[in-house]
Structure formats: C-alpha cells, structure tokens
LUMPA-202849 format. One record per residue (C-alpha): x, y, z. Coordinates in Angstrom, 1 decimal, padded with zeros to 4 digits. Example, Ala and Ser with C-alpha at 12.3 -4.5 7.8 and 13.67 -1.06 7.14 Angstrom:
2
+--------+--------+--------+
|   east |  north |     up |
+--------+--------+--------+
|  012.3 | -004.5 |  007.8 |
|  013.7 | -001.1 |  007.1 |
+--------+--------+--------+
This chain:
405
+--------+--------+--------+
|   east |  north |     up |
+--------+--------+--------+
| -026.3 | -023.1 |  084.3 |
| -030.0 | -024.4 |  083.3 |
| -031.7 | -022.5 |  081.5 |
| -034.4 | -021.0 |  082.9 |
| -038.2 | -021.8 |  081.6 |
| -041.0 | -019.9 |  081.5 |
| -044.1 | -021.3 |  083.4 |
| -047.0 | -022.5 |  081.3 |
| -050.4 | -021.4 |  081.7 |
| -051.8 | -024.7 |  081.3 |
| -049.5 | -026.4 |  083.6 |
| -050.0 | -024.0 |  086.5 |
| -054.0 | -024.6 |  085.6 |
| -053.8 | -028.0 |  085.8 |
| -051.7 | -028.5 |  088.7 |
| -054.2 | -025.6 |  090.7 |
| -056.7 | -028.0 |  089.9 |
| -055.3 | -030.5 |  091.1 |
| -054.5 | -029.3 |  094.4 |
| -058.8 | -028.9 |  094.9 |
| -060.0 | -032.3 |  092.6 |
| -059.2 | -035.2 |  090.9 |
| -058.9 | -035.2 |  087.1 |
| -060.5 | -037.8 |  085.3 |
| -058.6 | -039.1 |  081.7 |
| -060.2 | -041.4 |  078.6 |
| -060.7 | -044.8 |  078.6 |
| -058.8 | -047.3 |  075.7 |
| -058.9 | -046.0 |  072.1 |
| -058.1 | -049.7 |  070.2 |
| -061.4 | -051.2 |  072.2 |
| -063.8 | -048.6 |  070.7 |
| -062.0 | -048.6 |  067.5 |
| -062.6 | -052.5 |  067.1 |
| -066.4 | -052.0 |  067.9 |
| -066.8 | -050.1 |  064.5 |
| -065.3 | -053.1 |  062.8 |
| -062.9 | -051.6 |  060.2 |
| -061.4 | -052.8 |  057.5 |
| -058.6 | -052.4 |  055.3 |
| -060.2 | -049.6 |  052.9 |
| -060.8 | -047.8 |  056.2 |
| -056.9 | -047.4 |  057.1 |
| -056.3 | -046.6 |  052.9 |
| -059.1 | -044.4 |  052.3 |
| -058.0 | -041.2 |  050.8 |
| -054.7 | -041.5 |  051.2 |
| -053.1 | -045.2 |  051.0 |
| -055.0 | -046.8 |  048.2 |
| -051.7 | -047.6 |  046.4 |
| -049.6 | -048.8 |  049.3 |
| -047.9 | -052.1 |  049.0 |
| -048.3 | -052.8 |  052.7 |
| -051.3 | -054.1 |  054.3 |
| -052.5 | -051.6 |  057.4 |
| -055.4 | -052.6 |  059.2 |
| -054.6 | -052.4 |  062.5 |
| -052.3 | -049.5 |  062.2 |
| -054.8 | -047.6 |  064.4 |
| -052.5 | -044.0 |  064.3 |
| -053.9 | -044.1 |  060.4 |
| -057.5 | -043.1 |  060.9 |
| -056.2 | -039.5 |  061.6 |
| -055.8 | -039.4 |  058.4 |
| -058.6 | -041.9 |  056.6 |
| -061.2 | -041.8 |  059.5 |
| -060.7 | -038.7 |  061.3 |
| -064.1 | -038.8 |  061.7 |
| -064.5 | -041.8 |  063.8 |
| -061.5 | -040.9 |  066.3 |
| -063.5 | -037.3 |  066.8 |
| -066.8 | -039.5 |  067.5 |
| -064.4 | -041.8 |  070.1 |
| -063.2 | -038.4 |  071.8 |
| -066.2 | -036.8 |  072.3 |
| -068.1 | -040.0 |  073.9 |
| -065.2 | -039.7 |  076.3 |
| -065.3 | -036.3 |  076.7 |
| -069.2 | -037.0 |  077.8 |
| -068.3 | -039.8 |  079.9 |
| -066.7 | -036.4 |  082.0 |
| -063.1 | -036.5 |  081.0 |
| -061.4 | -033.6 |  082.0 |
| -058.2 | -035.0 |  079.5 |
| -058.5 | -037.1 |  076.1 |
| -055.4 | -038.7 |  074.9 |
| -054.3 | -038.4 |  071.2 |
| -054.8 | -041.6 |  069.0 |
| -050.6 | -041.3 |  068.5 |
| -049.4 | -044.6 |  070.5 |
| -047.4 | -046.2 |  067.6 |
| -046.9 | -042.2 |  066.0 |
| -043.0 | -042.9 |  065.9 |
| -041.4 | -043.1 |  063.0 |
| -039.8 | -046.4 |  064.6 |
| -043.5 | -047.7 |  064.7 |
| -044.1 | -046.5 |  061.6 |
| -041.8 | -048.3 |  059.7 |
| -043.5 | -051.9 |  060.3 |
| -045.5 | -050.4 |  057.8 |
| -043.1 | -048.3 |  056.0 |
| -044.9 | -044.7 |  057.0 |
| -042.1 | -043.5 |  058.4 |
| -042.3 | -040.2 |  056.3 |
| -046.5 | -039.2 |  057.8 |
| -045.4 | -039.3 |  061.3 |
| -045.5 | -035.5 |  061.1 |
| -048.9 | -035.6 |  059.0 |
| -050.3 | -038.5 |  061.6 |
| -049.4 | -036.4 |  064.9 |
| -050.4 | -033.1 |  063.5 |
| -053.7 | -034.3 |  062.7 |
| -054.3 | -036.6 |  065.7 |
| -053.6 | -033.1 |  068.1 |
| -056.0 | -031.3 |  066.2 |
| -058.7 | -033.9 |  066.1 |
| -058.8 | -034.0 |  069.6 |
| -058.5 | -030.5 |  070.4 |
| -062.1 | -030.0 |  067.8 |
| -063.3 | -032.3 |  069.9 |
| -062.1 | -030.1 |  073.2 |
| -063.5 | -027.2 |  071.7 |
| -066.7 | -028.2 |  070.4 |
| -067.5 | -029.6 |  074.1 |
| -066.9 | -027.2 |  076.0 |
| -068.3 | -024.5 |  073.8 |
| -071.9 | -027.1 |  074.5 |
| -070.9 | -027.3 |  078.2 |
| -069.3 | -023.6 |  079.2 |
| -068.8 | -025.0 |  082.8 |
| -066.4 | -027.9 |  081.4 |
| -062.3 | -026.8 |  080.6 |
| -060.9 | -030.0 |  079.2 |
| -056.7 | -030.8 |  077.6 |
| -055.3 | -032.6 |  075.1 |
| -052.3 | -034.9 |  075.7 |
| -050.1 | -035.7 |  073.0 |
| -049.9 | -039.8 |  073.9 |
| -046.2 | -041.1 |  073.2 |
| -046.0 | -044.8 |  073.1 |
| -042.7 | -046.9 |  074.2 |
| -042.1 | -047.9 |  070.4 |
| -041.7 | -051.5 |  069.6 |
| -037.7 | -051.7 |  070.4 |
| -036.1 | -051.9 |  073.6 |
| -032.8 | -049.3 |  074.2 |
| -032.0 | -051.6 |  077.9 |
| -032.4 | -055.0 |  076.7 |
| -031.1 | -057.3 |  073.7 |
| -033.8 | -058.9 |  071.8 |
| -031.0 | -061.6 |  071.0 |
| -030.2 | -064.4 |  073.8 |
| -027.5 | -065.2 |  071.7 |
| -026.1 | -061.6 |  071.8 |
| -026.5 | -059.9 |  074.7 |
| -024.8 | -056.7 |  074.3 |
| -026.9 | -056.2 |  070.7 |
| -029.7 | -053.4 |  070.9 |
| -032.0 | -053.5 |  067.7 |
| -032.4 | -049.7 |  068.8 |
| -030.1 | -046.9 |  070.3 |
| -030.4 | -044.1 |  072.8 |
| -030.3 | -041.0 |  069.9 |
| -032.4 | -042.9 |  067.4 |
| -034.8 | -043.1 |  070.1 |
| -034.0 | -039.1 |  070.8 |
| -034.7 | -037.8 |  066.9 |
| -037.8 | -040.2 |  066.5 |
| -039.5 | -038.6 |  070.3 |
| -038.7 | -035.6 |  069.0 |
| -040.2 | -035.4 |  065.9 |
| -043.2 | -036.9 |  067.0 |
| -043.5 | -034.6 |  070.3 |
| -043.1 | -031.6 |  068.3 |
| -046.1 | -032.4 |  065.7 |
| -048.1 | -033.1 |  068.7 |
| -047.5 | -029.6 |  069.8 |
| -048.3 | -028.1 |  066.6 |
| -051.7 | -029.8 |  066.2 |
| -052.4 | -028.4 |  069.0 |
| -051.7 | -030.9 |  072.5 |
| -051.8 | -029.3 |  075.6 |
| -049.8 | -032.1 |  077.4 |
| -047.5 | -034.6 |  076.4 |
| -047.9 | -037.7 |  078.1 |
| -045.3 | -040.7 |  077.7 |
| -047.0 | -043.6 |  078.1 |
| -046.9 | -047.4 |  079.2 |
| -043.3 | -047.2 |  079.3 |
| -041.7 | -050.4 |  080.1 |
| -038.2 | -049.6 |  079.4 |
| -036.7 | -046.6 |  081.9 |
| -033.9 | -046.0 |  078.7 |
| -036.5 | -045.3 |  076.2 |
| -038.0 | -042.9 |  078.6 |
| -034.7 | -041.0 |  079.2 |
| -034.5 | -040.5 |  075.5 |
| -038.4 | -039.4 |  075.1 |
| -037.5 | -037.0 |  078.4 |
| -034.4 | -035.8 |  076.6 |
| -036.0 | -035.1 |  073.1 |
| -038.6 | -033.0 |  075.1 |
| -036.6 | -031.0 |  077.2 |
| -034.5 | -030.3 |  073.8 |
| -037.3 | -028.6 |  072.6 |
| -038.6 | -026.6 |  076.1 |
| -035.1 | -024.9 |  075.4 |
| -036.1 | -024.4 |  072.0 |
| -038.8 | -022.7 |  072.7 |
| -037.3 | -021.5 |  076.0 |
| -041.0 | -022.4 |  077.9 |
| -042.3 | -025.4 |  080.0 |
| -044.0 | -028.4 |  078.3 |
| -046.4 | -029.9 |  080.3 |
| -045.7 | -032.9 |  080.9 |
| -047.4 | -036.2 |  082.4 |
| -045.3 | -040.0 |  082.7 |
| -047.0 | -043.0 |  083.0 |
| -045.2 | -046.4 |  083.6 |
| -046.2 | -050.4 |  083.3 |
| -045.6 | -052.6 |  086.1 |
| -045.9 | -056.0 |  083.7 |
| -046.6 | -058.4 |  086.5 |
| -047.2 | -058.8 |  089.9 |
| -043.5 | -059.0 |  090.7 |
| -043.8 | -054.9 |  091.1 |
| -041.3 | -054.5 |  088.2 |
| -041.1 | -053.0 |  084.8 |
| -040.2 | -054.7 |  081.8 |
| -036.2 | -053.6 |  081.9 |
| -036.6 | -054.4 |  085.6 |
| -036.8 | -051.5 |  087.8 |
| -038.6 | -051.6 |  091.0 |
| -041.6 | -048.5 |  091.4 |
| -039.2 | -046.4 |  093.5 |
| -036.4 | -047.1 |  091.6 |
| -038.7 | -045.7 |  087.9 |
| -039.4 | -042.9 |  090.1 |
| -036.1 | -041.8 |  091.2 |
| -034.8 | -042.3 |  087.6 |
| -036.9 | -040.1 |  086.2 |
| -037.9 | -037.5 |  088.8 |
| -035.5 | -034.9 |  087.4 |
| -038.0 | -034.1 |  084.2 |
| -040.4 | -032.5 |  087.6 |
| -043.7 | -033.8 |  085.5 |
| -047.3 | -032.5 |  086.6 |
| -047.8 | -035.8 |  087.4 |
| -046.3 | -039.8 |  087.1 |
| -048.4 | -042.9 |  087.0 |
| -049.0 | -046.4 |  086.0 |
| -051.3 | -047.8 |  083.6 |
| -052.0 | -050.8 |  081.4 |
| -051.2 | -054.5 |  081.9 |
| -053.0 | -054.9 |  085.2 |
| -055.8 | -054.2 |  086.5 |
| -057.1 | -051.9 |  089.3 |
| -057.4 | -054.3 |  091.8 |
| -053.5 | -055.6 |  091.4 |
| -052.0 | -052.7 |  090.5 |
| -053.2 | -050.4 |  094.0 |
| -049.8 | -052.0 |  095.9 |
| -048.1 | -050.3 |  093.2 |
| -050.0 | -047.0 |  092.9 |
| -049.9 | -046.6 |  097.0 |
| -046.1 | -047.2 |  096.7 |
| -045.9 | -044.5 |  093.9 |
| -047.9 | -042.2 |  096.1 |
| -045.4 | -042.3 |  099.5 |
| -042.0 | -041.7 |  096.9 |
| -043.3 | -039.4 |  094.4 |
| -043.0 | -035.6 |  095.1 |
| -045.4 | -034.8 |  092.2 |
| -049.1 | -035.6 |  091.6 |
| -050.2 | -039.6 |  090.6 |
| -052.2 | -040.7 |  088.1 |
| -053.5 | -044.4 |  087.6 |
| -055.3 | -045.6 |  084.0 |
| -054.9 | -049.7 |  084.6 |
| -056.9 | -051.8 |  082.4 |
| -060.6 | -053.5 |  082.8 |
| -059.1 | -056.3 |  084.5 |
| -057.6 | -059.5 |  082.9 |
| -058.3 | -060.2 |  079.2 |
| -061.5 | -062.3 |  078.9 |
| -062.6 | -062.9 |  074.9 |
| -066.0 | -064.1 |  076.3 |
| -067.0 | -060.2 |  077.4 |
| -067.8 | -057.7 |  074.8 |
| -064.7 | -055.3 |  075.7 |
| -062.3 | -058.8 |  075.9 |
| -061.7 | -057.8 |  079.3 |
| -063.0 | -059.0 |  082.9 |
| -063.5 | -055.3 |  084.7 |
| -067.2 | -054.2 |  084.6 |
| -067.8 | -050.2 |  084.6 |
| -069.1 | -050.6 |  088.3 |
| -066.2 | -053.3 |  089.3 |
| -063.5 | -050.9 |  087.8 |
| -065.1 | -047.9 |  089.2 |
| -065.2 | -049.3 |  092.9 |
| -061.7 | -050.4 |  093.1 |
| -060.5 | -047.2 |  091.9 |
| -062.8 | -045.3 |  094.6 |
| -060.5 | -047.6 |  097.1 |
| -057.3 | -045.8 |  096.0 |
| -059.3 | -042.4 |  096.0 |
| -060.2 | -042.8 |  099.5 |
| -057.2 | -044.1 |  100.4 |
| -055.8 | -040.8 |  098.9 |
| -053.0 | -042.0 |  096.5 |
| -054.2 | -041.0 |  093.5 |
| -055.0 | -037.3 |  091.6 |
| -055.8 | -038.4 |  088.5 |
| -057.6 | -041.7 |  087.3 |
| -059.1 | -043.3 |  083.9 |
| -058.5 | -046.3 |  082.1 |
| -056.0 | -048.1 |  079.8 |
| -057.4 | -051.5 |  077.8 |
| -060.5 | -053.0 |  077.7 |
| -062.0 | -049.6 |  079.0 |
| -065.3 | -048.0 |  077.7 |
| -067.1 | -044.5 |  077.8 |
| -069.3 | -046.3 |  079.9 |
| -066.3 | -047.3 |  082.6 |
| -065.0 | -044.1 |  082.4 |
| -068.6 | -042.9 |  083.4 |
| -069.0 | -045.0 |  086.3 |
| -065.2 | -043.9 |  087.5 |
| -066.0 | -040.2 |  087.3 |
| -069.6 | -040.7 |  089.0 |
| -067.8 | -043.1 |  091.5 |
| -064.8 | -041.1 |  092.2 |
| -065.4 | -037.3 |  092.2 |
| -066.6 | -037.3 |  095.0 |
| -063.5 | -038.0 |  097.2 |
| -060.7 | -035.5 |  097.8 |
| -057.2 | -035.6 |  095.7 |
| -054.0 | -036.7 |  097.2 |
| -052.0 | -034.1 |  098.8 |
| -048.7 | -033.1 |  097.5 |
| -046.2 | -034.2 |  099.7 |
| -044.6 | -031.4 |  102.0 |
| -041.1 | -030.0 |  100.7 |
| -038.4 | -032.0 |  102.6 |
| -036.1 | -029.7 |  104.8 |
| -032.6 | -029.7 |  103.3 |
| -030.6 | -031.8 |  106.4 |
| -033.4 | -034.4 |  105.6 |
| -032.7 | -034.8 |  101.9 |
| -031.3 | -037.9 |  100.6 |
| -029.3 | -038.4 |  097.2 |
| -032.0 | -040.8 |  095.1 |
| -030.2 | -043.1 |  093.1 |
| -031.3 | -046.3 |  090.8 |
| -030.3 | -049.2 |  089.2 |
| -032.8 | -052.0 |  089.8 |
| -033.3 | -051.1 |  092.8 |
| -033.7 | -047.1 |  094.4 |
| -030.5 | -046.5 |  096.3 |
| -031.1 | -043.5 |  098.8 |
| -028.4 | -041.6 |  100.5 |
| -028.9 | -038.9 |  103.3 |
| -027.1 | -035.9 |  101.6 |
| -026.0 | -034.1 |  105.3 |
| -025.1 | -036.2 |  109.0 |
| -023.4 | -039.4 |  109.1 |
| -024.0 | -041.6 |  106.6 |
| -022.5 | -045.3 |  106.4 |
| -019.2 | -045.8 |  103.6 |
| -020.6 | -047.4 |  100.4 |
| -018.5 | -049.8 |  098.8 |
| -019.6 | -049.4 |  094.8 |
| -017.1 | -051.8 |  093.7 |
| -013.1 | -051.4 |  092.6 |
| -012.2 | -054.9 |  091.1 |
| -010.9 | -053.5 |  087.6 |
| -008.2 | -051.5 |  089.3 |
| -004.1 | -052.5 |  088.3 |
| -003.5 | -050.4 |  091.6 |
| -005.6 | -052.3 |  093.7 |
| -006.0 | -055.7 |  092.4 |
| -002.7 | -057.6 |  091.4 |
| -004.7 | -060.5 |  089.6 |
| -005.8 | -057.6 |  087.7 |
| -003.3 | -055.3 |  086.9 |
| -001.2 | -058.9 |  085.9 |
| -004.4 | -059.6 |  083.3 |
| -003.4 | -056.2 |  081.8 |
|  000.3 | -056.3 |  081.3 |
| -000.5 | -059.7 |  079.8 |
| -002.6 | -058.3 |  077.4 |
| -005.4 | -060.7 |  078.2 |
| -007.7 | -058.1 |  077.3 |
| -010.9 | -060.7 |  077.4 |
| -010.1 | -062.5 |  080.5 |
| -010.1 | -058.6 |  082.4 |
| -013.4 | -058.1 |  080.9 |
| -014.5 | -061.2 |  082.8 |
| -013.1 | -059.5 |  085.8 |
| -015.4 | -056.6 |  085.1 |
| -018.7 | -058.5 |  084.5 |
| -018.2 | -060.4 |  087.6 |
| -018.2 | -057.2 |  089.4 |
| -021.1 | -056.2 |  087.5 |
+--------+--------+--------+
C-alpha cells in the first residue's frame, strides 16, 4: 500500500487561495540579470577566482558571488505584487553544472538560492503585513534528453538515463528544501521522461520525510503544432503526469500569451488540478530593450483574455518578462475570478487515461469497444514469426517488432 502523507500547511493555504483568487508568479530572472551587465569577476567573486573554466553566464552562480543582486531582482518582483518568486536554480543540477565543472556546489548553489529568496519573502511581507508570499524551488529540464537520441546516427543512444536523472533531481530538490522553498516547481519541461524522473526523485523524498511536498509542473509547448519537444500532445503531458496530484500544472516559455491560450484552454478542460500560465513577452525582438516583442500592457491584456475566459489560476511570465509586465498582469488580472476546479467525476463515468503521443482514454465501467494494442512478436500467433525465431534470425524479428512499433 502507499504510504500515506501528511497534508502540508502550505499546500492546503495555497490551494484555499486559490479556490477565492488568482495567484500571480515572477516575471524572467536571465532578462533582469543582463540589465546589470555582469561580467566575469561577477560569477568568480568570492568564491571562483581560481577556476579554470570561464562562467559568465552561469546565472545559478550569483547565489553565491552576487547574492545581493538576485535579492534586489526578487524583491522588485515581489513589488510588482507576486504572491510566488521562483528560485534563481534553473541549470542547479549537477548535470548542468558540469558544462562548467561545478558539479560538487549544487548543494551550496540551491541552499543559498532558497534562502535568498525566502529574505526576500520575509523582509516584504514584514513591510506589507497584509501580503503572504512562497518560494518555489525552480527545477529546470537539464540540458540532456532521457526520450530522445541526440545522435541521428544512433537512435537508441541517450547521452542521459532515467536514474542519473533521478539522483541529480534529487539532490537538487532536497537543497531547495533546506534553504528554505515552500514549493518545488519543475519547470519548462520539454521531455515527459525527465519529468518522471524529477516526479520520482520527489516523491522519494515525501516518503522520507513521510509529508506532502508542494508541488507545481509546468510544461513547454515548443511550437504551434501543440506539442512538446519529445512529442506529446497537452492531454497526453497531462495524463502522463497527473498521478504526482500537483497544486497546479501549466505551461510556460517558448510562446507567447497570445499563441499559447489554445493550449492553456485545452489544459483547463483535462486537468483535474489548478492551471497556471508564465509564457514569454512574445517573440524574440533584439530591437526592444527586454529582446522580446510583448509590452507590459500587450502581455497583460492577452492574459486578462484567458482570465475571463476562466482557464487559468495562476499567471506570470517566463522570458523577456519585467517587474514592470508582471505589474501590469497583476493590476490587469486580479480583478477576474479564478478557474473553478473541475467537479469530481462519478466512478461509472471514469475513464482509464492513458498516453503515448497521443492521450488514449478508456471508460473504466459499461461497454467499451476491444482494443487491438498490437501481437506481431508472438511464435503462437504469427508463423513468419515464430519461423524468424527458430531460425535464430534474432535481427530480422527485431525488424518485426519495430514495424509494429
């Protein structure tokens, strides 16, 4: 049997909330950062002066070097009217990491990321007593891909594998905890496989601790063909993943607000949990101050569309996004009512939610047509095949197979 969790305060706060208001989350932390123009000695000071690597650019550093910038980044957001600030933590795997051979401060970077935002939490809302803001713990997707080969030549290779992705999520999610995150959000995932193993590595340590993590997903649709990077339709992410029963599941990043509503509305009528939508300012533009097209009242305006359309529960904004888009969001959106939690489904109307590509739904009770999955590799069934095998011609079954595939 499962074992069974004990609630957490903050997630029962949260999703009370939301049941009454929409929460608003940060805008991009890499746009602000590049507005203080850093350079190198920034992303050594105090700690790297000696390393043989270069690491500008390795934004997860200033934690450490220029913690004092990231708290100044948090607390504009925070006074834009963010109810939740992400951790600077997006490449805080040790798999990220080791582009810049780092791999042993992951702990130290995550640790110190949590608690920089949670100052900035605290020091908020001790000026504004009204205000209860969160910290999420921001998981990246890593730079390696569990689903696809990054080899043409080889397609069964995998430059990374399903526990490697485990141990690094892990690690990293349970720094984030100590410095203090309220949330852990994986983020702008674009490969359903690396998810598993980040949803894995997190529910490993719920048992641990033997209490729920708060949890909040957020997926990339990478174009407008409605699909994430491995390939998965929005329903089909969603019924992949719905098991880990997060506070919420979104989409950010990649597109903007404008492209991405189809998506978000599509999210809203499968998901059984509450929606959140960060996309970016619009398409990249190196002609506007932020690089992106989206102005704070453009942005702001299309994502008072999916409010009042009612798909949505909590909203910010991925890259290209400012303080002052955030502003405009909260000042624009606040004013409409969350989206409703869909009603529990009465058990003869359930349906068995299944996914490759593509969501494959069942209806568990009542007739139900037969569902051929596939029996080609069968000696009983399939002479050609069961000949293949007594022949020993071991390569030309496995042809067999990824025909049926």
């Amino acid at each position: 049997m499962p074992l069974k969790l004990k609630p957490h305060p903050i997630a029962e706060e949260i999703r009370e909330r939301l049941k009454k208001e929409i929460l608003f989350l940060d805008g991009a932390m890499g746009t602000m950062i590049q507005q203080y123009k850093l350079q190198e000695a920034d992303f050594r000071k105090g700690h790297f002066e000696n390393h043989p690597k270069d690491l500008k650019g390795n934004n997860d550093l200033l934690c450490l070097t220029r913690p004092e910038v990231i708290l100044e980044i948090h607390t504009q957001y925070l006074e834009a009217g963010c109810d939740i600030i992400e951790t600077n933590t997006f490449n805080g795997t040790s798999i990220s990491q080791s582009d810049y051979g780092l791999e042993h401060k992951v702990k130290e970077i995550n640790k110190a990321a949590a608690a920089i935002a949670k100052k900035a939490c605290h020091e908020f809302m001790k000026k504004n007593p009204g205000r209860k803001c969160y910290v999420a713990g921001a998981l990246g997707p890593t730079n390696r891909t569990a689903s696809i080969s990054p080899d043409v030549n080889r397609p069964g290779y995998r430059a990374i594998h399903f526990d490697e992705l485990v141990a690094a999520y892990a690690e990293q999610a349970e720094a984030l905890l100590e410095g203090g995150a309220d949330i852990l959000l994986p983020e702008t995932v674009f490969d359903t496989l690396n998810l598993k193993a980040c949803l894995y590595a997190i529910k490993t340590i719920e048992e641990k601790r033997g209490e729920e993590i708060p949890l909040m997903i957020s997926v990339t649709i990478t174009d407008q063909s409605g699909r994430t990077l491995s390939g998965q339709t929005t329903e089909a992410f969603w019924n992949s993943i719905r098991h880990a029963k997060p506070i919420s599941v979104g989409i950010n990043c990649a597109l903007g607000a404008d492209l991405m509503a189809p998506y978000i509305s599509e999210l809203s009528r499968v998901a059984s949990c509450h929606v959140s939508c960060y996309p970016n300012a619009g398409l990249p533009n190196p002609l506007s101050p932020t690089g992106y097209d989206e102005t704070p009242e453009s942005m702001a305006s299309a994502l008072a569309g999916m409010a009042s359309d009612r798909t949505v529960t909590i909203v910010g904004g991925c890259c290209g996004s400012t303080p002052a888009h955030i502003k405009a969001i909260v000042e624009e959106v606040r004013r409409h009512q969350p989206r409703p939690l869909p009603k529990p489904i009465p058990i003869e109307d359930q349906t068995l939610k299944l996914s490759g590509l593509e969501p494959l739904n069942l209806k568990s009770t009542g007739e139900r047509p037969f569902i051929m999955v596939g029996e080609r590799t069968n000696v009983t069934g399939s002479p050609k095949f069961a000949k293949l095998i007594r022949e020993g011609k071991l390569d030309e079954a496995l042809k067999v197979a990824r025909q049926q595939v």
